[in-house]
C-alpha positions in Angstrom: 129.6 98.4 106.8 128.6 95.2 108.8 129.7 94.1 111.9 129.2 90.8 114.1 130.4 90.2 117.5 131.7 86.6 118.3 132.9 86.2 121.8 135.2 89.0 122.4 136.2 88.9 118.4 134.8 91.3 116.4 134.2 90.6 112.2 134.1 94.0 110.3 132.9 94.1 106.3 133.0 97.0 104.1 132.6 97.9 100.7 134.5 100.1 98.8 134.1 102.3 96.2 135.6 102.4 93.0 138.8 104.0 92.1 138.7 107.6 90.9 140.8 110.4 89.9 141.0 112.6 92.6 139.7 116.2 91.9 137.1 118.5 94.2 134.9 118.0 91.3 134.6 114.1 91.6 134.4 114.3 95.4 131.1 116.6 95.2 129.5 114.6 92.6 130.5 111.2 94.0 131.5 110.8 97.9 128.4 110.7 100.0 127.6 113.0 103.1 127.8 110.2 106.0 130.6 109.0 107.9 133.6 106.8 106.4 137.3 106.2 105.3 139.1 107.3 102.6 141.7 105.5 100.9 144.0 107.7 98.7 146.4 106.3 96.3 148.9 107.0 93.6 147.6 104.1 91.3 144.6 103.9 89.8 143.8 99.9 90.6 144.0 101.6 94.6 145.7 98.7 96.2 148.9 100.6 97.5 147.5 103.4 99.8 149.4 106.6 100.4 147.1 107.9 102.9 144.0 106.5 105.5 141.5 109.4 106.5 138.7 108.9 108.5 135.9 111.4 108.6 133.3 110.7 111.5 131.5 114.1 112.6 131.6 116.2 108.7 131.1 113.3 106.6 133.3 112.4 104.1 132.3 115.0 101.3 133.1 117.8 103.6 136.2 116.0 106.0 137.3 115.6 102.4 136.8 119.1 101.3 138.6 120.4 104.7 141.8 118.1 104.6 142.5 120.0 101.3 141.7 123.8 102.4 144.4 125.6 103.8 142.4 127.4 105.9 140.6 124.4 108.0 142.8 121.5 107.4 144.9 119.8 110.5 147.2 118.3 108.7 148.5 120.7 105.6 151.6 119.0 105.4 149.9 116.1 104.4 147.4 117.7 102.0 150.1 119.5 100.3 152.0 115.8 99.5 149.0 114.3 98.4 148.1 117.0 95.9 151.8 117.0 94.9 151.5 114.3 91.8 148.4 112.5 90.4 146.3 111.0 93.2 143.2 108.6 93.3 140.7 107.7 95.9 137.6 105.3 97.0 135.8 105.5 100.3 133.7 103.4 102.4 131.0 104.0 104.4 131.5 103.8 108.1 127.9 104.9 110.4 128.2 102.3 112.7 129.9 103.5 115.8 133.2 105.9 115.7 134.5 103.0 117.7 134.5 101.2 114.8 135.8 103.6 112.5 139.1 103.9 114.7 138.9 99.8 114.7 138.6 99.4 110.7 140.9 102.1 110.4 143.7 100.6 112.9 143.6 97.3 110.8 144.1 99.1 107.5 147.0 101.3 108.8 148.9 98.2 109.9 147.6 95.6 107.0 148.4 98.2 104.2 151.2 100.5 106.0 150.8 103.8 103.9 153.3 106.2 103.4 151.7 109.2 105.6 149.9 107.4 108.3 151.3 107.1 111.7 152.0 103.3 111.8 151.5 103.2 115.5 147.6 104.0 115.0 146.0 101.6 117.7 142.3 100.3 118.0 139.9 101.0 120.7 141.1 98.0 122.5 137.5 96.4 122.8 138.1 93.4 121.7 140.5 90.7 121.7 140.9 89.9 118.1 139.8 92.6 114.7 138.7 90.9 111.4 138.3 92.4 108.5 136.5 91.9 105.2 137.0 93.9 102.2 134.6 94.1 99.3 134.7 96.4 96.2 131.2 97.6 94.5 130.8 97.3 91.2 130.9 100.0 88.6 127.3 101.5 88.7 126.8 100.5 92.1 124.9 103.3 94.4 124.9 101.6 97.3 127.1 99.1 99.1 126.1 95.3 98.8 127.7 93.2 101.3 126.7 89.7 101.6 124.2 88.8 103.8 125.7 85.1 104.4 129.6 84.8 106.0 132.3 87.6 106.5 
C-alpha cells in the first residue's frame, strides 16, 4: 500500500492480488503473513464482492484461517454463507497503520456495497476527504508494484 497526505486529503493505492478459487489449500500456499484486506467474491473476474475482511493483528493467512474455524471465528454466520457455494478471493497488503486499514476498508464497503458487510462501516474520521487507487498485479507477480509517479 502507499499513501500521501495532501492537506487534510488523504490518497490511498493498493495492489491486489489475483483472483483465486477459494480453498484452505490456496490460502496457505498463496496469502502472505502480514496485515491486509480480503476481498471475497462469487465470480472469478472478483469485481462484485460478497464480503470485505480486514485482518490487522493475525495477518491475513491466519485472520483467514480463523473466520473459517468454528471454533475461533466472530462471525460464523458469515463464514458459513461464504462457504455455502463456490467462492473466490484476492487480498492486499495493508502494514501501513490500522488506521488505514479501517480508512481503505470504509471506501470499499461503500464504493462496492457487498452483500455481508455492514454498509454503515465508517472511517477513522482523520481526514476530510479518502481517495482511493486500485491496482491489480499481474499473474507471476510476488510482490505488489505500485507506481512510483501519481495515485
Amino acid at each position: 500500500m502507499k499513501k500521501k497526505i495532501v492537506r487534510n486529503q488523504a490518497h490511498y493505492t493498493i495492489a491486489w492480488s489475483r483472483t483465486v478459487p477459494f480453498d484452505k489449500y490456496s490460502v496457505s500456499r498463496i496469502v502472505p503473513e502480514l496485515p491486509g484486506i480480503v476481498f471475497f467474491s462469487r465470480k472469478e473476474n472478483g469485481r462484485v464482492p460478497l464480503f470485505i475482511f480486514g485482518c490487522w493483528r493475525e495477518g491475513l493467512r491466519l485472520g483467514i484461517k480463523y473466520l473459517f474455524d468454528p471454533k475461533y471465528s466472530k462471525v460464523p454466520h458469515i463464514a458459513h454463507e461464504l462457504l455455502s457455494d463456490r467462492l473466490f478471493f484476492k487480498y492486499a497488503v495493508v502494514d501501513s497503520d490500522p488506521r488505514d486499514m479501517k480508512d481503505v476498508m470504509a471506501l470499499l464497503i461503500s464504493k462496492y456495497a457487498p452483500d455481508l458487510n455492514n454498509k454503515s462501516y465508517a472511517d477513522t474520521g482523520r481526514y476530510a476527504v479518502i481517495h482511493l487507487r486500485e491496482v491489480e498485479m499481474k499473474d507471476g507477480e510476488v510482490v505488489e508494484k505500485i507506481p512510483q509517479s501519481g495515485f
